[in-house]
LOSETI-268931 format. One record per residue: residue in three letters; x, y, z of N, C-alpha, C in turn. Coordinates in steps of 0.001 Angstrom, whole numbers, plus 500000, padded with zeros to 6 digits. Each point is the difference from the previous one (the first is absolute). Example, Ala and Ser with C-alpha at 12.3 -4.5 7.8 and 13.67 -1.06 7.14 Angstrom:
BEGIN
ALA513190494310507800499110501190500000500900501200500000
SER499650501050499280500820501190500060499230501090500730
This chain:
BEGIN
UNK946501804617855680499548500026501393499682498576500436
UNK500518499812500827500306498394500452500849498857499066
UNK501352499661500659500808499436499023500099498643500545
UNK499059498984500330499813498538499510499606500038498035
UNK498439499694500574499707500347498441500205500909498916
UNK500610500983501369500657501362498821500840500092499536
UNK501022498514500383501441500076499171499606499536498671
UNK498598499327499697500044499295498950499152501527498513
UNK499300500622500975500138501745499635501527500513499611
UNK500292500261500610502054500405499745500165499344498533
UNK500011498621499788500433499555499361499293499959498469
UNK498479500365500686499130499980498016499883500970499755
UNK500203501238501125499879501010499152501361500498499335
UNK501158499926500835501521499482499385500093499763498460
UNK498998498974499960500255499525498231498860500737498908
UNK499791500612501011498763501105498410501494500808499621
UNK499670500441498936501175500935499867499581501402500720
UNK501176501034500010499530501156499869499524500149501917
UNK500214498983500507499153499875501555501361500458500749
UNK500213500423501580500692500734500510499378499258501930
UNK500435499544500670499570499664501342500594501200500661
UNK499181501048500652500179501265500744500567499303501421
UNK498874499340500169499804499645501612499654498830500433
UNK500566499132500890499352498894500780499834500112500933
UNK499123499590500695499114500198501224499235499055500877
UNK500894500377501160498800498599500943500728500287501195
UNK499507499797501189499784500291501082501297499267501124
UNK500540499099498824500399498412500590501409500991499632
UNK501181500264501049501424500814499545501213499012499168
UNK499386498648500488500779498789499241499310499901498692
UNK498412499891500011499512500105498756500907501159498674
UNK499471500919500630500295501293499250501432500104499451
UNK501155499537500651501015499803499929500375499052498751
UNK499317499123499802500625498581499085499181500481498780
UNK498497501160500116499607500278498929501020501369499636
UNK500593500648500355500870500806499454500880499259499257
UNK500894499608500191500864498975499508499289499360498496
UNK499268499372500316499323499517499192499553500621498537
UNK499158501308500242499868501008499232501359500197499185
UNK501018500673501066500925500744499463500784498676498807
UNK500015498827500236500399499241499068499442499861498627
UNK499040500351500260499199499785498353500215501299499194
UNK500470501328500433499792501323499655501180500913500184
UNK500408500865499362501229500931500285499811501140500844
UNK498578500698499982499168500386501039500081499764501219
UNK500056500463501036500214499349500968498883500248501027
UNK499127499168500552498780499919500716500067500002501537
UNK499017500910500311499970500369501873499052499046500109
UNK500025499896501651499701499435500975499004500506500450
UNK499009500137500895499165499904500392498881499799501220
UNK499829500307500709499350499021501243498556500532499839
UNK499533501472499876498669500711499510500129500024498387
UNK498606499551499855499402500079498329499769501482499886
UNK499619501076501219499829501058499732501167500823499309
UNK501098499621500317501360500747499591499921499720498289
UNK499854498797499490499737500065498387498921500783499614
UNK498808499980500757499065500942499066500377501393500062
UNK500857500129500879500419501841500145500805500137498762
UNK500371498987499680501436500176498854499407500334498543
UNK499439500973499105499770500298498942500217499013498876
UNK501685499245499707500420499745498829499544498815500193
UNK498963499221500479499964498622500738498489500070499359
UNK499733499127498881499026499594499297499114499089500097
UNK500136498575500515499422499136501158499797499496501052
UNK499363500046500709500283499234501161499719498534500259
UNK500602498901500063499882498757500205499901499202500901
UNK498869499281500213499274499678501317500234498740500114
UNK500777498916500801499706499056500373500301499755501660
UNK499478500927500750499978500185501102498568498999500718
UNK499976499606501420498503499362500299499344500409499379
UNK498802499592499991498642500334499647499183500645500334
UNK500027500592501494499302500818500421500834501225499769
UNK501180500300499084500665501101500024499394500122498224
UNK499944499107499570499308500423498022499121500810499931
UNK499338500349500769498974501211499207500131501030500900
UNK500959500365500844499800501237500584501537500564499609
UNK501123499022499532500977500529499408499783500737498814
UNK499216498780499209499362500595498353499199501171500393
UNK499094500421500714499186500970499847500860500985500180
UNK501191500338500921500730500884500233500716500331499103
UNK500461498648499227501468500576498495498815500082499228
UNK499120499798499744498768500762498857499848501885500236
UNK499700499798501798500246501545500026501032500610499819
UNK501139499545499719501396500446500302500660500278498245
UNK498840499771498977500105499740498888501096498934499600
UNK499910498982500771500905498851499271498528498749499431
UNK501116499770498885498961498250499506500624499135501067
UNK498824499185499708500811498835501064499326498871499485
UNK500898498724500570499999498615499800499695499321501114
UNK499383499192500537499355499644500981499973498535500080
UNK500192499324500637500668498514500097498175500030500321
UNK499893498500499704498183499176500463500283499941501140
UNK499097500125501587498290500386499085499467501420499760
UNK501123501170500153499728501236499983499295500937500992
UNK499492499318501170499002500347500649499997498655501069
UNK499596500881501313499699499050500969498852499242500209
UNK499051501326499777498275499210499945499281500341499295
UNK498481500005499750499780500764498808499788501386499842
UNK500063500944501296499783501479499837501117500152499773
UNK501261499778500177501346500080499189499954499866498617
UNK499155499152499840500300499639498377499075501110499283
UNK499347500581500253499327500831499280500452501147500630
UNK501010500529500870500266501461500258501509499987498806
UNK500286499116499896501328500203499221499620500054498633
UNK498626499103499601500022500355498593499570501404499891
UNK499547500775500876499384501242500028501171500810499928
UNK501020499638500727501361500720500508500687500247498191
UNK499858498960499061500524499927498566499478500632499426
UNK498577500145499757499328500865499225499641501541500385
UNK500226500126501370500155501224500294501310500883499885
UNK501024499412500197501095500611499441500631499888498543
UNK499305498644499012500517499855498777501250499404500033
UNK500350498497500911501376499697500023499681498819499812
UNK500815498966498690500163498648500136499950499400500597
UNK499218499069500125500605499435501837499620498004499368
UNK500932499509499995500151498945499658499947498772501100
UNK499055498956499805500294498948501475500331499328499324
UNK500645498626500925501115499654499791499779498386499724
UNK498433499716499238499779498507499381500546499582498640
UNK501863500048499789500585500016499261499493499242498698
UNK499008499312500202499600498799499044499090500969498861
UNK499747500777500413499077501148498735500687500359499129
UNK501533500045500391500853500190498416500926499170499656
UNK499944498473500537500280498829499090499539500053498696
UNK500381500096499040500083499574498698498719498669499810
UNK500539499131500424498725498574499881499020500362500673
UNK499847500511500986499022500525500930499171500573499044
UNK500229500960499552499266500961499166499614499351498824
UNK500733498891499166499255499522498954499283498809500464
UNK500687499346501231498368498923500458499289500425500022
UNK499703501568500872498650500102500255499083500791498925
UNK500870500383498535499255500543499164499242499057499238
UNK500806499026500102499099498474499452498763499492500963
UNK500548499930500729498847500082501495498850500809499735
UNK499774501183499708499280500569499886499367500265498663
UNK500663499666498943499277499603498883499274498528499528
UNK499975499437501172499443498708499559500521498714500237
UNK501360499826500274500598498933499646499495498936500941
UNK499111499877500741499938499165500545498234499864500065
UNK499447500917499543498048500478499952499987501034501628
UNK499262499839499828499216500890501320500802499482501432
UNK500371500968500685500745499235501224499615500262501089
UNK499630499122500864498733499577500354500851500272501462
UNK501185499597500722500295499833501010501415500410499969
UNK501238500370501180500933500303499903500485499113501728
UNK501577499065500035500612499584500933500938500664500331
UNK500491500262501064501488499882500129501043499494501084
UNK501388500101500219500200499192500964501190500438500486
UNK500111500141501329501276500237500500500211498842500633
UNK501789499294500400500315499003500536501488500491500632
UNK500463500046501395501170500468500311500003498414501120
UNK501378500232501191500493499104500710500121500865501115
UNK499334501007500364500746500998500889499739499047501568
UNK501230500906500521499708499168501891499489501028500973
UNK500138499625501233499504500290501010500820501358500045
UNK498922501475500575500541501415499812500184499716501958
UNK499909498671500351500397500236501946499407500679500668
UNK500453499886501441498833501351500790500961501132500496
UNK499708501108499069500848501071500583500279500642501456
UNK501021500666500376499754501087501230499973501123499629
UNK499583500520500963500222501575499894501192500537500965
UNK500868500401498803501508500822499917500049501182500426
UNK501677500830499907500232501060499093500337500057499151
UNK499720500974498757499937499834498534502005499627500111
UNK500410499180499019500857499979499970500909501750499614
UNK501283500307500103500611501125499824499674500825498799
UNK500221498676499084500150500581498483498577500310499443
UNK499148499667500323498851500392499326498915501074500684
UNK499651500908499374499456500991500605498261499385499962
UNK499746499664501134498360499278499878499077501084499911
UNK499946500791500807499002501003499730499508500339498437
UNK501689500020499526499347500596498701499690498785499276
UNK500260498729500218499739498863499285498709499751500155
UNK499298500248501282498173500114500371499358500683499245
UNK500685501342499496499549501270499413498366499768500347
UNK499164499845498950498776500536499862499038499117501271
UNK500696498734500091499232499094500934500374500171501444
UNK498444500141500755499818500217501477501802499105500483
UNK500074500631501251501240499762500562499728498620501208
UNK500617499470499270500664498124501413500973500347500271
UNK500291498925500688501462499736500106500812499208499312
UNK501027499920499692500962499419499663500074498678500246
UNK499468498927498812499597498829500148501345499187499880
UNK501111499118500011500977499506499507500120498735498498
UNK498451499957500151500125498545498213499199501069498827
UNK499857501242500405498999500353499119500664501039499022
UNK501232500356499918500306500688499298501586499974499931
UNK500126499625498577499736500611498462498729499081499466
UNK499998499267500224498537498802499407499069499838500805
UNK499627499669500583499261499127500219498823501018500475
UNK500038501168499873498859501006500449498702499369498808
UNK500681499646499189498582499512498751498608498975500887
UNK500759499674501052499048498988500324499013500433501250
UNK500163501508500673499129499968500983499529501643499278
UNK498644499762500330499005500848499342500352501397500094
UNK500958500792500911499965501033500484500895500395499069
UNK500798499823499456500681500034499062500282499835498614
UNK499517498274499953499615499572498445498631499503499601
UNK500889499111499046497854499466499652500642498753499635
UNK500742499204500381500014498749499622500419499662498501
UNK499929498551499768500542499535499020498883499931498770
UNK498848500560500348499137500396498596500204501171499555
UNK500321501322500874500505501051499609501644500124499571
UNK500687498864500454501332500123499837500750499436498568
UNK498836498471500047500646499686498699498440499308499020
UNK498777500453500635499008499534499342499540501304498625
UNK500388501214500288499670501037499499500565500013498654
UNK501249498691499711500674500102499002498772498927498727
UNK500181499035500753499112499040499166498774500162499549
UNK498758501349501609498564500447499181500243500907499459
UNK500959500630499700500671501300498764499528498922498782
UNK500478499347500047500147499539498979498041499256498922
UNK499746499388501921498423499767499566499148501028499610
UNK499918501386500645499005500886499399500452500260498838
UNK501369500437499464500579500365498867499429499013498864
UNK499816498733500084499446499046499433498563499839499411
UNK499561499976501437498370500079499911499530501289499473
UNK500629501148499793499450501096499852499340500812501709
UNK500080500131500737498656500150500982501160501162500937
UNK499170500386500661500522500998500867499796499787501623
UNK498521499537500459500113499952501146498985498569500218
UNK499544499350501125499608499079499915498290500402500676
UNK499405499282500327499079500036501090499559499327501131
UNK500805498885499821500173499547501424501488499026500073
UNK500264500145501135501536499770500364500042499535501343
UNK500722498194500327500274499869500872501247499180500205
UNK500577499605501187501417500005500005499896498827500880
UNK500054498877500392500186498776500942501213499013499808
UNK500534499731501164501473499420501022500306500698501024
UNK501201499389500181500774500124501605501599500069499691
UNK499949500627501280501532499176500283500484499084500410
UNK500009498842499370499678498753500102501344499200500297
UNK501285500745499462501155499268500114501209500063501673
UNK499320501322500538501072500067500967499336501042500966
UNK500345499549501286499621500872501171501358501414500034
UNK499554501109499382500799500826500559498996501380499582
UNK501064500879499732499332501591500041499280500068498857
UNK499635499408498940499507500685498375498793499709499891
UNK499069500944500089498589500238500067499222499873498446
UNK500616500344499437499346499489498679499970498214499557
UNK498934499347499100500113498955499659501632499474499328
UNK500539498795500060500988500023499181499305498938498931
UNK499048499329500064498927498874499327498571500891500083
UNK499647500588498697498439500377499779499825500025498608
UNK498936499926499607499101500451498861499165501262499751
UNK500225500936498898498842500986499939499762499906499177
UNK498636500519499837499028499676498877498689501250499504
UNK500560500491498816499591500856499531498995500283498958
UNK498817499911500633498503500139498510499735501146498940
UNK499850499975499117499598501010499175498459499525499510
UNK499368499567500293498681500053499343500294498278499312
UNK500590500593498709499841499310498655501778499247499943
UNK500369500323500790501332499430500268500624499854501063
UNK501426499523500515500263500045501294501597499349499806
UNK500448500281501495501903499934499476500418499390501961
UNK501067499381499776500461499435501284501022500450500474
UNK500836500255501259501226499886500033500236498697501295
UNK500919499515499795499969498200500920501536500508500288
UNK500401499908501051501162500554500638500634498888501599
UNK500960499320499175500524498795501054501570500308500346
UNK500060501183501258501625500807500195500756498850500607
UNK499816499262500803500589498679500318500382499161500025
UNK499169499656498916500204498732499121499783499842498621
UNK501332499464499583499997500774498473498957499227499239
UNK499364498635499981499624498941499415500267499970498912
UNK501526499431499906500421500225498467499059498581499057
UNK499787499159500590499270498872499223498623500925498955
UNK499134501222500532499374500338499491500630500791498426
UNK500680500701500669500261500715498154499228501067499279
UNK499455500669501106499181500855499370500379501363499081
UNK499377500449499525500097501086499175499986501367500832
UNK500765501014499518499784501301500963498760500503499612
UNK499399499926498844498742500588499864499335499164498964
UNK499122499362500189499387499594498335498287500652499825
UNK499720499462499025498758500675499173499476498715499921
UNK498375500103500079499320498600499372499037501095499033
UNK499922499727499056499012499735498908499304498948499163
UNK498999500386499449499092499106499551500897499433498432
UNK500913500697499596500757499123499169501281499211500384
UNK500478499933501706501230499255500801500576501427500820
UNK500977499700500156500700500532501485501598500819499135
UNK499995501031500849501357500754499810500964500349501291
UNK501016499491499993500603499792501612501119500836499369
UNK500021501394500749500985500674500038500797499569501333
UNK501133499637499526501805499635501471500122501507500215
UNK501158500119500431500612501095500754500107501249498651
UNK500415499503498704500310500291498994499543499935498685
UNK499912498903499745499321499635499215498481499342499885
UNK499702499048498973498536499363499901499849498906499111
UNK499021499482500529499991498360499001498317499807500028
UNK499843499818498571497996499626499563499769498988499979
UNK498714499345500924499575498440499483498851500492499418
UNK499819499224499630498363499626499152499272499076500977
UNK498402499945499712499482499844501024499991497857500435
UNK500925499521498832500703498747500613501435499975500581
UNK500490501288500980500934500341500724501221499562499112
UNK499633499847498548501252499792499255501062501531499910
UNK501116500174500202501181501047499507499439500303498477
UNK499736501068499894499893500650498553500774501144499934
UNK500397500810500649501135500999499764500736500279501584
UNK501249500714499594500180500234501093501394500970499589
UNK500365501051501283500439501034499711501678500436501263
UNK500522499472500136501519500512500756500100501385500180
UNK499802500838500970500245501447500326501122499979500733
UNK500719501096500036500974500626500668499531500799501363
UNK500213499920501006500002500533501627501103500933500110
UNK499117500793500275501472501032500682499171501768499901
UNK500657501100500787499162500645500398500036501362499152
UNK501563499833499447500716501021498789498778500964499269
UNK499276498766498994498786500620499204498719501126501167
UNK499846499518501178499092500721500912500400501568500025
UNK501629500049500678500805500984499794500112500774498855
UNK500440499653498872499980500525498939498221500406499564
UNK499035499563500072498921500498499613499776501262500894
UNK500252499688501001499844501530501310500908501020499313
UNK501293500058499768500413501028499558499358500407498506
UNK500177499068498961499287500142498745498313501161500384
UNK499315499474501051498943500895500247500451501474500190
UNK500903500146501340500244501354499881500540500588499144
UNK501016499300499193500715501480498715499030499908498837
UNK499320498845499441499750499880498910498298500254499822
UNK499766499988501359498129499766500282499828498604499380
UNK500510498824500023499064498489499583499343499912501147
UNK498694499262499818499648499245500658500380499883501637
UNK499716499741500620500908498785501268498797498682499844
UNK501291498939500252499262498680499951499476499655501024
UNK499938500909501553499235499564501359500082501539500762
UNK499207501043498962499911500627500878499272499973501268
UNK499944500674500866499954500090501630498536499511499994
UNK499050500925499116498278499417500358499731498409499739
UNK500433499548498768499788498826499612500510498796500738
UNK501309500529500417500437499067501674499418499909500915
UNK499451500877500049499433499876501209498512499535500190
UNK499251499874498920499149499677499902500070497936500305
UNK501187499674499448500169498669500289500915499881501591
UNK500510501197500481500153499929501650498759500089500975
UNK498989500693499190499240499767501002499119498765500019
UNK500103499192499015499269498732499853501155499228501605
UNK500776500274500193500826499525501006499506500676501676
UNK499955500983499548500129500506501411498355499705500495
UNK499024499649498955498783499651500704499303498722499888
UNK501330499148499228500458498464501019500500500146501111
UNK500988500963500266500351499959501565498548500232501228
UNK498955500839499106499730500484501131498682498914500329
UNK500015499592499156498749498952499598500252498800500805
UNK501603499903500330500843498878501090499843500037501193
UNK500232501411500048499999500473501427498840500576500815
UNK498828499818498811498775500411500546499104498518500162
UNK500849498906499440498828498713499524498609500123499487
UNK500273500806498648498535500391499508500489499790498109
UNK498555499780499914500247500494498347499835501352499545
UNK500498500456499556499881501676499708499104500069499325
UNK499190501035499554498856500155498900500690501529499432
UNK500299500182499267500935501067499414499143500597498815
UNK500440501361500046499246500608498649501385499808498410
UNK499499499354499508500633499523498544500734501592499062
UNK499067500993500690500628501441498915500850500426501309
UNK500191500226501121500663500726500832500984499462500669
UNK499636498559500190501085499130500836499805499966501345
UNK499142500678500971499039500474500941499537498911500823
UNK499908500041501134499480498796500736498507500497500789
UNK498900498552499330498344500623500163500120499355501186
UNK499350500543500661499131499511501462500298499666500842
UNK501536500371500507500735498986500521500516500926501350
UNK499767500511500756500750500909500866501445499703500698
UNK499891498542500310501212499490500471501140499993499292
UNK499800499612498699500853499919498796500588501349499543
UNK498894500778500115500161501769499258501321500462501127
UNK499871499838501445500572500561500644502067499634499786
UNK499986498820499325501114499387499021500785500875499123
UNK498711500918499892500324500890498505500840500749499544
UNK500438500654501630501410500977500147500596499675501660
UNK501155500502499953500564499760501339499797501802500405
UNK500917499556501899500288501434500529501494499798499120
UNK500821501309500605501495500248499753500406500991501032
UNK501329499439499854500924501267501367500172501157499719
UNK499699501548500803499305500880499634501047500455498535
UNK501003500098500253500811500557498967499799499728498701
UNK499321498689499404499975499084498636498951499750499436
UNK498780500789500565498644499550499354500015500548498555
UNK499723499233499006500252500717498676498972501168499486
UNK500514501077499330498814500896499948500232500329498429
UNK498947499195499576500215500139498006499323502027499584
């Protein structure tokens, strides 16, 4: 369901063995089109088309459903193929805000269906043995967690308001979100950047790197959380920061995400995530990881493999075999919502004061009201 990021779905679940693509799906008739094709090349099977996700969940022999559709469509698709008894796979951040994020983990455990998100880095191979070293010591007590996003992106322009072009059916592309109009720069992309839709580039590509910090630190939720920048690079439509900092306390510890979409500053060089401890620093890259000691000397270091195959293959391995999943739906989301209440912490200009066991926002009425959206009558999710 949605074939940008979902062709790259097509293609990992393609290489599990034993895997079968029923259906591709998306709203877009050119989209849908090049993902048929596509499918049918990898498989002797031959795979339908699509424009409603509802038509796959009607279909019995159809075992997952695969989400890389917007974001405001992840948790009311998932809650539905949960009711529909399908597992599902769920591209980050799983959820639009945070009453999303907790109706879908409800949506998994109430029906008993896998439901896998989609922070592929939980079943990297190096991933998993950095951070078992990580957590046994290798560095003493770890005291603090960084991380860093750096892109070049440009100006998203100032849109008009259109008619939806022919080929794409907008209504259903709005699905769950209140009804606009038909913006012309905002879609297939660029919806990430105005609030009604997305959550910006901490929910888009920050969720990957504090996956990685709570997973580290051990911790689950924070207690206070705030989010400061702008849009600092260009006068047009994108309401979220493309330059901010958030900053996340735990008491006895605390973790960053530093996010520069504009400007790549390659002179800096930073790490996607590192660790400081009281015995030196552990900077996990995209993939791999490299240890200093606390005279920033190289003492080990580790080359991982990228790629999304292993994510895939652990999702199916869960359903036939019962392992594990390496990101099931609660535990994702527990590091999505460290995101979504940086967003709101942005958009409220406050520091959050948060309850550490619930994830909950204390005292805050302006902020609370953040907590969930409306929806168009047809799509409100009902777990």
């Amino acid at each position: 369901m949605g074939l940008k990021r979902g062709m790259a779905h097509v293609r990992g679940f393609q290489a599990v063995p034993d895997v079968e693509i029923a259906y591709v799906c998306d709203v877009d008739q050119t989209r849908m089109a090049e993902g048929v094709n596509v499918a049918n090349a990898g498989q002797s099977a031959k795979a339908k088309g699509a424009t409603d996700f509802r038509e796959i969940l009607d279909d019995p022999s159809v075992d997952i459903l695969s989400i890389a559709a917007p974001n405001f469509w992840h948790a009311p698709a998932s809650i539905l193929a949960c009711q529909a008894g399908k597992h599902v796979y769920v591209e980050k951040p799983g959820s639009y805000d945070p009453q999303e994020a907790e109706w879908v983990v409800e949506a998994a455990r109430k029906h008993d269906r896998k439901v896998q998100l989609g922070t592929q880095r939980r079943s990297y191979q190096s991933m998993i043995e950095g951070m078992a070293k990580l957590r046994d010591g290798l560095i003493g007590d770890v005291r603090f967690a960084r991380t860093w996003y750096n892109n070049a992106r440009g100006s998203i322009g100032k849109g008009k308001q259109t008619r939806p072009p022919a080929h794409i059916d907008y209504d259903l592309w709005q699905g769950p979100a209140p009804r606009r109009p038909y913006q012309d720069n905002l879609v297939h992309y660029n919806w990430h950047w105005v609030w009604h839709y997305g959550g910006g580039e901490l929910i888009n590509n920050g969720v990957h790197a504090l996956d990685l910090a709570r997973w580290g630190l051990g911790v689950d939720y924070p207690t206070k959380v705030t989010y400061l920048g702008g849009r600092y690079h260009f006068d047009d439509d994108q309401e979220s920061p493309d330059t901010a900092v958030a900053q996340f306390d735990f008491g006895d510890k605390g973790a960053t995400w530093d996010g520069s979409s504009c400007l790549r500053r390659k002179d800096e060089n930073l790490a996607f995530c590192s660790f400081y401890g009281d015995g030196g620093t552990m900077a996990f890259d995209f993939s791999g990881y490299k240890v200093y000691d606390t005279e920033g000397t190289l003492v080990e270091e580790r080359e991982g493999t990228p790629g999304d195959v292993p994510h895939f293959q652990n999702h199916c391995d869960a359903i036939r075999d019962g392992v594990a999943l390496n990101q099931d739906i609660e535990e994702g989301q527990k590091s999505t919502q460290w995101c979504h209440l940086g967003n709101i912490a942005y958009r409220t200009q406050s520091v959050l004061e948060v309850d550490p066991k619930t994830g909950h926002i204390r005292n805050n009425p302006r902020a609370r009201r953040l907590w969930g959206r409306s929806y168009s009558k047809e799509w409100k999710p009902k777990v």
